[in-house]
C-alpha positions as semicolon CSV with decimal commas, in nm:
position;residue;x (nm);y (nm);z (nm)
1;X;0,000;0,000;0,000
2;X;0,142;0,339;-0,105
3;X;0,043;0,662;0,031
4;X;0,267;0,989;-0,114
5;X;0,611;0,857;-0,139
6;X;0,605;0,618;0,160
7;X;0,526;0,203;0,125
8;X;0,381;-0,024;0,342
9;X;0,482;-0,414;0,315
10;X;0,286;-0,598;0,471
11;X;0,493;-0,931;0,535
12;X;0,402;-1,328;0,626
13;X;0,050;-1,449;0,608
14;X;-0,117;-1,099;0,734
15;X;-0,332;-0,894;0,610
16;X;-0,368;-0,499;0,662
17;X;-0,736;-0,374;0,729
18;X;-0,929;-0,072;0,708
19;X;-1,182;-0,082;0,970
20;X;-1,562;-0,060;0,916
21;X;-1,733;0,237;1,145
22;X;-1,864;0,026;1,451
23;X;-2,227;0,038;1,580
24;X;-2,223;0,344;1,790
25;X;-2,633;0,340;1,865
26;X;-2,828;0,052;1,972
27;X;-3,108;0,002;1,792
28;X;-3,307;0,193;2,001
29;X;-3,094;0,446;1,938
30;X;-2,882;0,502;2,243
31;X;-2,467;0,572;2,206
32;X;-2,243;0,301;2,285
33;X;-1,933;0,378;2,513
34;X;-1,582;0,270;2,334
35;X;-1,536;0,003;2,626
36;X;-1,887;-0,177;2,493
37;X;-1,732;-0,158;2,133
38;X;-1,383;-0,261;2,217
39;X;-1,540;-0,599;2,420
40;X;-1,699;-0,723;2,072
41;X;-1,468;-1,063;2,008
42;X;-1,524;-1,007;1,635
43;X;-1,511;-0,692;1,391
44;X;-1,518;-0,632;1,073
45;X;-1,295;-0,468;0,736
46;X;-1,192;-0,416;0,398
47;X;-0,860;-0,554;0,335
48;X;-0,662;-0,338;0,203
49;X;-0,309;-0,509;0,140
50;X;-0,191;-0,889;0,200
51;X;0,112;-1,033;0,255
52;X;0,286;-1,306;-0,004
53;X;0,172;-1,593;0,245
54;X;0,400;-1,869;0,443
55;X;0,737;-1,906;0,349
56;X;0,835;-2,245;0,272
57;X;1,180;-2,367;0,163
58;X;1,165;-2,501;-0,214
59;X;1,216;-2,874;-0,299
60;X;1,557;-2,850;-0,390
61;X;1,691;-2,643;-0,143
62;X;1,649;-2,896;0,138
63;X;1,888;-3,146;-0,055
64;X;2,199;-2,815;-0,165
65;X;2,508;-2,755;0,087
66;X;2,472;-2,465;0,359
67;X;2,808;-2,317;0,224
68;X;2,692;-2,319;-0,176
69;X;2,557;-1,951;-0,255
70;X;2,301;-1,971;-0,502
71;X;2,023;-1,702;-0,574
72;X;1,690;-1,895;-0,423
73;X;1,350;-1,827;-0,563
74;X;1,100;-1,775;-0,255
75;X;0,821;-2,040;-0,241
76;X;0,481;-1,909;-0,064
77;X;0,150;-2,107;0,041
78;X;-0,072;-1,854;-0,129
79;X;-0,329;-1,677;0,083
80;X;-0,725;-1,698;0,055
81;X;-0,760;-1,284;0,127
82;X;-0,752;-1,095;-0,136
83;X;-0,739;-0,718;-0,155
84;X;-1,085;-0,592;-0,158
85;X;-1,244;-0,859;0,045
86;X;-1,464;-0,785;0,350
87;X;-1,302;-0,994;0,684
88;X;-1,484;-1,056;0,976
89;X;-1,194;-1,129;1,187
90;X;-1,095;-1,212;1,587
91;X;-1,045;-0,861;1,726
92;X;-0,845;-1,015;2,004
93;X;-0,611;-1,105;1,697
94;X;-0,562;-0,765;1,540
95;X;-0,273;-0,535;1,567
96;X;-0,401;-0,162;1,556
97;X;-0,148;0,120;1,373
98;X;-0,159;0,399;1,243
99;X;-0,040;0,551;0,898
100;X;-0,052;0,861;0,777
101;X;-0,247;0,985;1,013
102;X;-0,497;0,675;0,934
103;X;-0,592;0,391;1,137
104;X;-0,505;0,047;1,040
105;X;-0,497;-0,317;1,135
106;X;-0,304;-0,614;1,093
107;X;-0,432;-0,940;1,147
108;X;-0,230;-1,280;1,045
109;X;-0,489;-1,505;0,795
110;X;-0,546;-1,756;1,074
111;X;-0,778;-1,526;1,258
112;X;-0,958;-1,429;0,988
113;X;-1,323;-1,591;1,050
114;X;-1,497;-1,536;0,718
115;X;-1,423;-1,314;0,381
116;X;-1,698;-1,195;0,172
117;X;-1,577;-1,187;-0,155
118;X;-1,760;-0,992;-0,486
119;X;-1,787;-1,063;-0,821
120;X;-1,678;-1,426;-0,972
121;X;-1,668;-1,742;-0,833
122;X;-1,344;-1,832;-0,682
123;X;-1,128;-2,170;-0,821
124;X;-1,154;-2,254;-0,422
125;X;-1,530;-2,281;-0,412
126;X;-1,609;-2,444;-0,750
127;X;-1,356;-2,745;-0,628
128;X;-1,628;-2,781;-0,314
């Protein structure tokens, strides 16, 4: 994600999310304190940027010598977010930061409950 001239990376199996404005009212109407709205155990947001996935080493680099220096090709299990995707994820989970003077939060895939996805049919689901 790139805001002005600065870059954020987000690394590993995370995924950087823009938070959803909470429910502030009840139903009824009446405000919510920020202690009710930080006890929810789940919460919701657009993902903005993922991460390559896991690492894992490559077939053949398990069989080369330590000493040999050879440029290596990173190998990643790809990840099921996708930029754009709504997450319902474990709040307990997230990360909060902020960046450029907007809030952010980083949650690793694992604690990501659900993504609602728009559009076409994933590979993933048509295999189901």
């Amino acid at each position: 994600m790139q805001v002005g001239n600065k870059r954020m990376i987000v690394i590993g199996d995370r995924v950087l999310i823009k938070l959803e404005n909470p429910e502030e009212r009840t139903k009824v109407g009446l405000y919510l304190p920020q202690t009710v709205i930080d006890k929810e155990s789940v919460a919701g947001g657009r993902i903005i940027a993922t991460g390559p996935g896991v690492p894992i080493p490559g077939p053949t680099e398990l069989d080369e010598e330590p000493w040999k220096q050879t440029a290596k090709q990173r190998h990643y299990i790809p990840m099921q977010a996708h930029i754009g995707d709504y997450a319902l994820y474990l709040r307990k989970e997230g990360v909060e930061v902020r960046f450029e003077n907007e809030k952010y939060i980083i949650v690793p895939q694992n604690a990501i409950l659900v993504l609602v996805r728009e559009g076409e049919e994933d590979e993933d689901e048509a295999l189901v």
